[in-house]
C-alpha positions as CSV (number, residue, x, y, z in Angstrom):
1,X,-9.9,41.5,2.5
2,X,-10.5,41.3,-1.1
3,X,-9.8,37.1,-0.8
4,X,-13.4,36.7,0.5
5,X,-16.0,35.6,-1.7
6,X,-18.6,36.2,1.0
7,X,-19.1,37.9,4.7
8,X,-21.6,36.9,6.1
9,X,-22.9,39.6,9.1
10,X,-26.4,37.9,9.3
11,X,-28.1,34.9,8.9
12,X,-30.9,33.2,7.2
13,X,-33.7,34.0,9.6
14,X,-35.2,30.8,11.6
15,X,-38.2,30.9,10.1
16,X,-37.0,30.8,6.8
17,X,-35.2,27.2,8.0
18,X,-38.1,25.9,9.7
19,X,-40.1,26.8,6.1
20,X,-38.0,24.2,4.4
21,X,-39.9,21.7,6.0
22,X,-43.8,22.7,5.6
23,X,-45.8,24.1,7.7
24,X,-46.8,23.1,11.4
25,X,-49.5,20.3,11.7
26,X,-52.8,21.6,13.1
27,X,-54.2,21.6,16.5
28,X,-55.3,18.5,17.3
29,X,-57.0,17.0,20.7
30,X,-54.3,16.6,23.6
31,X,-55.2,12.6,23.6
32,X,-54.5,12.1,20.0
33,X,-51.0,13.8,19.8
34,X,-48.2,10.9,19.2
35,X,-45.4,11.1,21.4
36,X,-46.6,13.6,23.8
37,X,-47.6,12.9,27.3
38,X,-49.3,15.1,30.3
39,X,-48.2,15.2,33.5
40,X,-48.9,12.0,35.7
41,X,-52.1,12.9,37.7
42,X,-53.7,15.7,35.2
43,X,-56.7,16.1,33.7
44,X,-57.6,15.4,29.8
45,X,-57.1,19.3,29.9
46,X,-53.6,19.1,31.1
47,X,-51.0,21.0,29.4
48,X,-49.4,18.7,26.4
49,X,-45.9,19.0,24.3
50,X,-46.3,19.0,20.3
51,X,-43.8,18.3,18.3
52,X,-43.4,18.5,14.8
53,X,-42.4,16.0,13.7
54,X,-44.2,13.7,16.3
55,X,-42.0,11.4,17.2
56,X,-38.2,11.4,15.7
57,X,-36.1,13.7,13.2
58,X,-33.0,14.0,12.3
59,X,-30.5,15.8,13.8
60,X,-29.6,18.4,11.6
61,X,-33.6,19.3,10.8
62,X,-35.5,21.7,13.1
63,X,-37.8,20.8,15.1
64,X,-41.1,22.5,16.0
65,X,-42.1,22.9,19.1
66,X,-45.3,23.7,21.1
67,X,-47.3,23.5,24.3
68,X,-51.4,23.5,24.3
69,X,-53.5,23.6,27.3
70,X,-52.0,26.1,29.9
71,X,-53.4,29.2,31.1
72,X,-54.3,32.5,29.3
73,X,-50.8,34.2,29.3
74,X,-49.8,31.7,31.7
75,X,-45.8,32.0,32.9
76,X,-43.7,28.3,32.1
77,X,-40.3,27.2,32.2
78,X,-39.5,24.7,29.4
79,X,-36.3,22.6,30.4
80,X,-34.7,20.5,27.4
81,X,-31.8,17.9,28.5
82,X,-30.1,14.7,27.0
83,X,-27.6,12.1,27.9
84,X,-24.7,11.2,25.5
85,X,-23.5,8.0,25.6
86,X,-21.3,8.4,28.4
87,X,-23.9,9.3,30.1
88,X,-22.8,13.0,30.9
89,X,-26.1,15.2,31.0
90,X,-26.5,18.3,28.8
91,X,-29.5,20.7,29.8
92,X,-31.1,23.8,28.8
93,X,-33.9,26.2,29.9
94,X,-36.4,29.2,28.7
95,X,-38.8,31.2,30.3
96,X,-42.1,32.2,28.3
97,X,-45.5,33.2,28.7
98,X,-48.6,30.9,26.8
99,X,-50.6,33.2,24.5
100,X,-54.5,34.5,25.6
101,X,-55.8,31.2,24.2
102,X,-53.3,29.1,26.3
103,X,-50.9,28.0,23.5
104,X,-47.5,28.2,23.4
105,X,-45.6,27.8,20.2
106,X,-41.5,28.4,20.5
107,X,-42.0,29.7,16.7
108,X,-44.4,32.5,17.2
109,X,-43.7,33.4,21.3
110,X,-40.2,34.5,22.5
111,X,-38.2,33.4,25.6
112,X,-38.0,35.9,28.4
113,X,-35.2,36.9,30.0
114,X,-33.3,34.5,32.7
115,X,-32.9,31.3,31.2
116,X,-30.1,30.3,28.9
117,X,-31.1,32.3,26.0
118,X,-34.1,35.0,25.3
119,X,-35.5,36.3,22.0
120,X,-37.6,34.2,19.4
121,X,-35.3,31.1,18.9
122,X,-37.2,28.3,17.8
123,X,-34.4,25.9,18.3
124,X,-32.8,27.3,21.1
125,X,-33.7,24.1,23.9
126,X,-31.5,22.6,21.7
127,X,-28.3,24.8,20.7
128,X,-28.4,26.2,24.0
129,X,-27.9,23.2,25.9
130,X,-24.6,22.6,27.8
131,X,-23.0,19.9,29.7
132,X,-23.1,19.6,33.6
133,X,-19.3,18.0,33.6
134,X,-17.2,20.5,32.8
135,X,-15.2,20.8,29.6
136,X,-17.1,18.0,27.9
137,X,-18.3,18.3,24.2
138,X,-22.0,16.4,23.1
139,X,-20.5,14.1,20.6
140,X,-22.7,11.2,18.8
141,X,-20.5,7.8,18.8
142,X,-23.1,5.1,17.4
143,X,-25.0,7.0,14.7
144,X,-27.3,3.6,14.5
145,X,-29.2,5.1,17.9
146,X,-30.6,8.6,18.3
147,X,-29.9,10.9,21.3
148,X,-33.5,11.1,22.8
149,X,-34.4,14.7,24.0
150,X,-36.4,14.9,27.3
151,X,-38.6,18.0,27.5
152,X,-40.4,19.3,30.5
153,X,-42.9,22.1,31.5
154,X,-42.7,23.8,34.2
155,X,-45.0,26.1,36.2
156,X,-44.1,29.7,36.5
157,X,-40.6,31.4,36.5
158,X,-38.9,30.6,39.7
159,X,-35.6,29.7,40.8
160,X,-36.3,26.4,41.7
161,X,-38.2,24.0,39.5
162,X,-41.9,24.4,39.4
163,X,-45.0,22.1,39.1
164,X,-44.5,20.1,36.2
165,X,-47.4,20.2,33.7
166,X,-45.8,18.2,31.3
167,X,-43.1,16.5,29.9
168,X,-42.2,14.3,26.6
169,X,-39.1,12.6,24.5
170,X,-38.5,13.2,21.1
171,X,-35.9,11.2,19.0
172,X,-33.0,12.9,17.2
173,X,-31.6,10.5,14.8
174,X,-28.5,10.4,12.8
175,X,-29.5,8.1,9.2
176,X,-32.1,9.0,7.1
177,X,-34.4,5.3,6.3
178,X,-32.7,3.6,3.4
179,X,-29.3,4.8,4.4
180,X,-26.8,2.5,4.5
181,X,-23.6,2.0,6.9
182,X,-20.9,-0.4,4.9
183,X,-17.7,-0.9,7.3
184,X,-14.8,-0.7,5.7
185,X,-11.8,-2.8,6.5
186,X,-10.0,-3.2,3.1
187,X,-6.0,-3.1,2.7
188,X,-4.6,-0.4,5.2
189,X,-8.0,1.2,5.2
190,X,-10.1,2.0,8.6
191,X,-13.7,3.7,7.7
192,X,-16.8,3.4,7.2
193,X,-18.8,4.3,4.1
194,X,-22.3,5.6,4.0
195,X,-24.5,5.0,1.1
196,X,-27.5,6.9,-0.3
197,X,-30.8,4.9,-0.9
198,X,-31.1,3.8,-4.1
199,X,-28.8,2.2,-7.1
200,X,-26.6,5.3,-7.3
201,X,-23.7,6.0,-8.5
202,X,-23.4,8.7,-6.1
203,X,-21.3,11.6,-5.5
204,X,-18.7,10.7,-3.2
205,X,-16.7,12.3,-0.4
206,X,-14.3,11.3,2.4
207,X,-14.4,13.5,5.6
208,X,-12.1,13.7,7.7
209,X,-12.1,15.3,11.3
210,X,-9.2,16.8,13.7
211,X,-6.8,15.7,16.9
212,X,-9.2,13.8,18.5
213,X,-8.7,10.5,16.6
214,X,-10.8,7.6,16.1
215,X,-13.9,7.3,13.6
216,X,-16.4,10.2,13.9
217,X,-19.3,9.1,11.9
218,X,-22.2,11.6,12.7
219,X,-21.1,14.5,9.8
220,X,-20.3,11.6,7.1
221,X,-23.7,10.0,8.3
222,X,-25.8,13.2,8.2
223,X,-24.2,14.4,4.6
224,X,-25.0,10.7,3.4
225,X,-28.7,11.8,4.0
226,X,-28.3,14.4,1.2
227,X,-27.4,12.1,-1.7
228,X,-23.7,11.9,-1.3
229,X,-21.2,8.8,-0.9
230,X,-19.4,9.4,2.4
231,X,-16.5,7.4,3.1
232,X,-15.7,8.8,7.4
233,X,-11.8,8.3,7.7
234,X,-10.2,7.2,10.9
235,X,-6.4,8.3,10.5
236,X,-4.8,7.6,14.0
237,X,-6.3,6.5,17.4
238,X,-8.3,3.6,16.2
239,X,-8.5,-0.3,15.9
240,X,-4.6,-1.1,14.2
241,X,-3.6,2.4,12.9
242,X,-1.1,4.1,14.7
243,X,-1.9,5.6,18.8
244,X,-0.3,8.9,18.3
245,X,-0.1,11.6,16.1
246,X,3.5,12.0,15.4
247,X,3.7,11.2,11.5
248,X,1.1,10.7,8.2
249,X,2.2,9.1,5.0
250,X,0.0,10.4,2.3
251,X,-0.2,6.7,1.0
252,X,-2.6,5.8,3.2
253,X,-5.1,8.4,2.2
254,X,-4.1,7.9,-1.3
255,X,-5.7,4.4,-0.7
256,X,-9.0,5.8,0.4
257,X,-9.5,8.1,-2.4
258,X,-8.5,5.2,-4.7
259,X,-10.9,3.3,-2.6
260,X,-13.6,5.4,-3.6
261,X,-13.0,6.1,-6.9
262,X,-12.9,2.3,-7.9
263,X,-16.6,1.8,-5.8
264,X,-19.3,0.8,-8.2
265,X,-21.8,3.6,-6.0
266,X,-19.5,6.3,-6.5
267,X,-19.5,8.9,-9.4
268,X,-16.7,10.0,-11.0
269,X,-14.6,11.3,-12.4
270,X,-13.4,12.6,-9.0
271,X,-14.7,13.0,-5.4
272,X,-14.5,15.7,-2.5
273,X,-12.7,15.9,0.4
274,X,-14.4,17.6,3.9
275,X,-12.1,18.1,6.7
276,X,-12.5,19.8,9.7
277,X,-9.1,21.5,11.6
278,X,-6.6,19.1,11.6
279,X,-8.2,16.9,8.9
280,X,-8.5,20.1,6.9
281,X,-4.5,20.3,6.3
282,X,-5.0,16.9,5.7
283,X,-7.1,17.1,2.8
284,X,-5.7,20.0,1.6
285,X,-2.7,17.9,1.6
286,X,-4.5,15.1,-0.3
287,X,-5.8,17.7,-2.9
288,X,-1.7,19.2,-3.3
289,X,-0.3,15.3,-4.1
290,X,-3.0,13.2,-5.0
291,X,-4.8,12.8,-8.2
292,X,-8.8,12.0,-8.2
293,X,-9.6,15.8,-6.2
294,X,-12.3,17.6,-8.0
295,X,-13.7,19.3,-4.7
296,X,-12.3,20.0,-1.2
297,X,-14.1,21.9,1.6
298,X,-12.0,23.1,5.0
299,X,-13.7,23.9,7.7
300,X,-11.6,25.7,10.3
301,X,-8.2,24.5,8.3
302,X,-4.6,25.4,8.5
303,X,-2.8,25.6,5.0
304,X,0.4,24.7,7.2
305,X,1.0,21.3,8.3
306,X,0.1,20.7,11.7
307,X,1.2,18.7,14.7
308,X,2.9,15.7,12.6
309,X,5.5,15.5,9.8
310,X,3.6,14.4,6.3
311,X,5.1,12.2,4.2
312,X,4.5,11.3,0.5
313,X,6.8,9.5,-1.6
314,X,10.4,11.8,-1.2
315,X,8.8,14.5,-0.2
316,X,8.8,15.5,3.6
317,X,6.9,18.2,5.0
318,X,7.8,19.6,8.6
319,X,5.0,20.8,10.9
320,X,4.6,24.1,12.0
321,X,6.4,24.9,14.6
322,X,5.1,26.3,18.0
323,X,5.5,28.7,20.9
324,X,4.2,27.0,24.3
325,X,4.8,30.1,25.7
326,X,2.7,32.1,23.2
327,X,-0.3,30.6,25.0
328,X,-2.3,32.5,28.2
329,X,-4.1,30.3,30.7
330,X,-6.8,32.4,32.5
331,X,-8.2,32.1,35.8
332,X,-10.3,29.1,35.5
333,X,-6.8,26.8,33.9
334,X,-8.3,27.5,30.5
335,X,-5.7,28.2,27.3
336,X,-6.0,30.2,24.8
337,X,-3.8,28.8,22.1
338,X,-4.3,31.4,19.2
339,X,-0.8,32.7,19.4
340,X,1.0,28.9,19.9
341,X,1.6,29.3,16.0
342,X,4.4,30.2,14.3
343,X,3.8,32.0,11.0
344,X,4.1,29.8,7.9
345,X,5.4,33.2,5.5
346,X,8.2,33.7,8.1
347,X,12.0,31.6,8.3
348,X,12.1,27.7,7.7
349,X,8.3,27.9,9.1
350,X,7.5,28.6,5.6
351,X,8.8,24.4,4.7
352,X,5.2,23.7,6.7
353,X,3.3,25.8,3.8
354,X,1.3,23.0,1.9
355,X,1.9,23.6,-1.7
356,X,-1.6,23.9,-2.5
357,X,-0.7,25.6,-5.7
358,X,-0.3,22.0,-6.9
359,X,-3.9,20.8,-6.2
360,X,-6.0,20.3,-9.6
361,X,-9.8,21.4,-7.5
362,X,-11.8,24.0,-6.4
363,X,-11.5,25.2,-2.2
364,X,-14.4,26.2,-0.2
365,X,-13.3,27.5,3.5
366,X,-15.7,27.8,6.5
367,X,-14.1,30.4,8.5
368,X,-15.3,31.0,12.0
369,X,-13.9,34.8,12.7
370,X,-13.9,33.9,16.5
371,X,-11.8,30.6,16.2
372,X,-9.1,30.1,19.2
373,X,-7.5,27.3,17.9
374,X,-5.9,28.8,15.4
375,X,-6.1,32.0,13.2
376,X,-8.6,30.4,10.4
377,X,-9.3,33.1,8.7
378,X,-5.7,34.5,8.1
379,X,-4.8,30.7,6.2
380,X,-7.9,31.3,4.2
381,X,-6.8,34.1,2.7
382,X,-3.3,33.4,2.5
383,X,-4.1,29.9,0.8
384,X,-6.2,32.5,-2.0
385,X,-3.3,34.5,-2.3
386,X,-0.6,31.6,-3.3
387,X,-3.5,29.9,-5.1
388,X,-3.8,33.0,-7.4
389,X,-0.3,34.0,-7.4
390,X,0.0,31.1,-9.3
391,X,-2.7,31.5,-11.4
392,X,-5.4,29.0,-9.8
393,X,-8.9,29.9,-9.5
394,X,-10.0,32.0,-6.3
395,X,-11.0,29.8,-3.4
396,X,-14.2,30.3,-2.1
397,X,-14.0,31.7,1.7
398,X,-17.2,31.8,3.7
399,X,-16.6,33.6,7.1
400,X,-18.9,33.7,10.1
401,X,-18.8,36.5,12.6
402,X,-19.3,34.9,15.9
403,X,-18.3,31.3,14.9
404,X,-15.6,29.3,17.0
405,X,-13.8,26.6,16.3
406,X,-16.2,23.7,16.6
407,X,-18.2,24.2,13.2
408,X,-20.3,21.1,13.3
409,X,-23.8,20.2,11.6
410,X,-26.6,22.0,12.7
411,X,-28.0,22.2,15.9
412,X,-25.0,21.0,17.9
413,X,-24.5,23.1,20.9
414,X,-21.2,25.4,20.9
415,X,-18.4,23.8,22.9
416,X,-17.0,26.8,24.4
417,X,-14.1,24.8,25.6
418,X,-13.0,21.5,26.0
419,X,-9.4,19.3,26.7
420,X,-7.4,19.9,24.1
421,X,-4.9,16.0,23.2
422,X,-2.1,18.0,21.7
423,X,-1.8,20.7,24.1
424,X,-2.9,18.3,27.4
425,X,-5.1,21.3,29.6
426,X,-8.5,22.6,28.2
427,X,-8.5,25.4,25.6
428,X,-10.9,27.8,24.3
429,X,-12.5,27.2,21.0
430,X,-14.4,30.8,21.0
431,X,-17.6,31.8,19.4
432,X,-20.5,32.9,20.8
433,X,-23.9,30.6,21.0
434,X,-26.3,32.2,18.8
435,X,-23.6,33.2,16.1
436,X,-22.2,30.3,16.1
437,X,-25.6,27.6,15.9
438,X,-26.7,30.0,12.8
439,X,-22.8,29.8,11.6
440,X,-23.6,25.8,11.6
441,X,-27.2,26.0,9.9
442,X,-25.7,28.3,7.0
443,X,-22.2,26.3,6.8
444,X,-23.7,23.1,6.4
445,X,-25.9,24.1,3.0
446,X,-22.9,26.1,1.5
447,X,-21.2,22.6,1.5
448,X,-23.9,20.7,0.4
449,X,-24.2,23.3,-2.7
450,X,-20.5,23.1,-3.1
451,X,-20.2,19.3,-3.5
452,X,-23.5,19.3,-5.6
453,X,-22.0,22.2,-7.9
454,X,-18.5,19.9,-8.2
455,X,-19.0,16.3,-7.6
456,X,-21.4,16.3,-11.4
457,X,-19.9,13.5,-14.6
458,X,-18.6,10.0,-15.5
459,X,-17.8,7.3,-13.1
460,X,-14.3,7.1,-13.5
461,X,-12.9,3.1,-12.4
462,X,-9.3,4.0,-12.7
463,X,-6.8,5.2,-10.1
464,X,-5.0,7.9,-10.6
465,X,-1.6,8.3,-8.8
466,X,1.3,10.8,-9.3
């Protein structure tokens, strides 16, 4: 496995994460706590919820959490839940025990067994949560509003819900205050562009996400908060670009990138490219054909072409082809589609093999080792090896034991499975909760230092085109 930069079999701890962001504030009276609120009925000695921050972070931060005023040692049930925008509930829950002077503090105190997750986990109420409908995935559609997290505490351990002693909301938001959310509706191009505070230029980056179609905003959003220009993509599935997924022309994306490169807040002389699964071929694509690349970052990418032929001036490439009957359906009607592939080194399979060797950038993969979508890992290394073969610098692979599909910004809970568009039943995405939420925490900052290490000189005003 010599094509790995870097393994990584552990994780930066929580509390060095939570350290990032200074310490905790110090105890303060109940009544004088913003945003938290005893239990209807209770005395000024009720239990109260502390957060920290008060009142509203951003979604990708941590966020501290404690409880003052119970009992010496006293047993609780915390319960965490949140509606998405459709409504659909996602909850989860942890059993602990306050500390001799009454305090509980989900940094210092660990979660007992029988709730959905034990250990110290500081952030756990929130990767740990999980939807009530099945197969649904927490998704963030208007990055203008924050999900609001309801927290509750409960008395004692039991199987039904206890007394409550408390409860509070805390805002997760989505822009950082200054940020700014440009739509973008110019020539053939549907995005939206998210712009820094201040007079820039800024490094710029289009991202690009998978099957599902539309116009995620919530990574571009939340990468705009760290200084970057991020121009989110919708390539099929939304407003006047076609329903389907059946065929890409390259031109289209050329247009973005030339988009970008001719913005006044962007700096040149090129930009990056972040694409998650099936936007990862794409931009892999982009970088192979299209001029203006000085960075691209996969995250859980094929270096095939997927699921619709790509076209760029006369050049045609087929998608990998699959084997429907290559994929298992378990008990519960769930796929497992990691087979469906054919292999891109083997028979005319290997016309689907993105000549990557032609890309003028640097490659960063994320690689989740547990990913059922596809086999990840193996187009990592296979993209090094044709990359070197031909005398390109070595790509750097990052690969998480543990990590599924689904590598989104921190704090997301793990989708364990979900419908997948292409493949019309639910599939597995694999991964396991705990890996995977630290997979997402370390991820996230390896391509924040890989854009800030690329995305450095002149603004460049003039497309480039092949």
């Amino acid at each position: 496995m010599g094509a790995l930069t870097l393994c990584r079999a552990s994780f930066c701890c929580w509390q060095k994460w939570l350290s990032r962001f200074g310490p905790a504030p110090q105890h303060h009276s109940p009544l004088q706590i913003p945003g938290v609120s005893p239990a209807r009925g209770l005395s000024s000695m009720a239990a109260t919820i502390r957060f920290s921050p008060a009142t509203r972070s951003l979604f990708d931060e941590p966020l501290g959490i404690a409880v003052q005023g119970l009992g010496p040692r006293q047993q609780v049930t915390l319960r965490a839940s949140l509606r998405d925008e459709a409504g659909e509930l996602f909850e989860a829950h942890a059993r602990y025990q306050a500390a001799e002077d009454g305090e509980l503090d989900l940094a210092r105190c660990p979660a007992l067994p029988g709730g959905s997750f034990s250990g110290l986990e500081p952030m756990g109420l929130l990767w740990a949560l999980q939807p009530r409908k099945p197969f649904w995935r927490l998704v963030k559609r208007d990055v203008l509003t924050p999900f609001r997290l309801q927290l509750e505490v409960l008395e004692g351990h039991g199987d039904g819900p206890g007394r409550l002693l408390a409860q509070a909301q805390h805002e997760r938001a989505f822009l950082r205050d200054g940020v700014r959310r440009v739509p973008v509706r110019e020539g053939r191009i549907r995005a939206t562009l998210f712009l820094p505070p201040g007079n820039g230029p800024f490094p710029g980056v289009i991202d690009l996400y998978g099957t599902g179609g539309g116009l995620p905003e919530y990574r571009a959003c939340l990468l705009a908060n760290y200084g970057f220009a991020v121009l989110a993509l919708a390539f099929y599935g939304y407003e006047d670009l076609p329903k389907g997924m059946k065929e890409f022309n390259l031109e289209y994306f050329e247009e973005a990138v030339n988009y970008m490169l001719q913005h006044n807040q962007v700096k040149g002389p090129g930009i990056g490219l972040l694409g998650f699964s099936k936007g990862g071929d794409l931009c892999i694509s982009m970088a192979s054909f299209l001029k203006g690349i000085t960075a691209t970052a996969v995250i859980n990418g094929s270096v095939a072409n997927v699921g619709a032929v790509l076209r760029y001036k006369d050049v045609t490439i087929p998608p990998l082809s699959v084997n429907t009957k290559r994929i298992k359906v378990n008990k519960s009607g769930i796929g497992d589609i990691i087979d469906a592939l054919n292999n891109p080194l083997e028979g005319p399979d290997r016309q689907s093999f993105i000549p990557l060797e032609k890309a003028e950038c640097c490659f960063l993969f994320i690689v989740g080792q547990d990913d059922h979508n596809w086999k990840s890992e193996f187009f990592a290394v296979e993209g090094s090896k044709r990359l070197q073969a031909h005398g390109k610098e070595k790509p750097e692979i990052v690969c998480y034991p543990g990590a599924g599909h689904y590598i989104e910004p921190p704090f997301f809970p793990m989708c364990a499975a979900s419908m997948h568009l292409l493949v019309g039943m639910p599939v597995m995405w694999g991964g396991e909760p705990k890996a995977h939420c630290e997979a997402q925490i370390d991820a996230w900052q390896q391509i924040q230092a890989f854009f800030h290490r690329h995305l450095e000189g002149e603004p460049s005003r003039t497309a480039n085109k092949l």
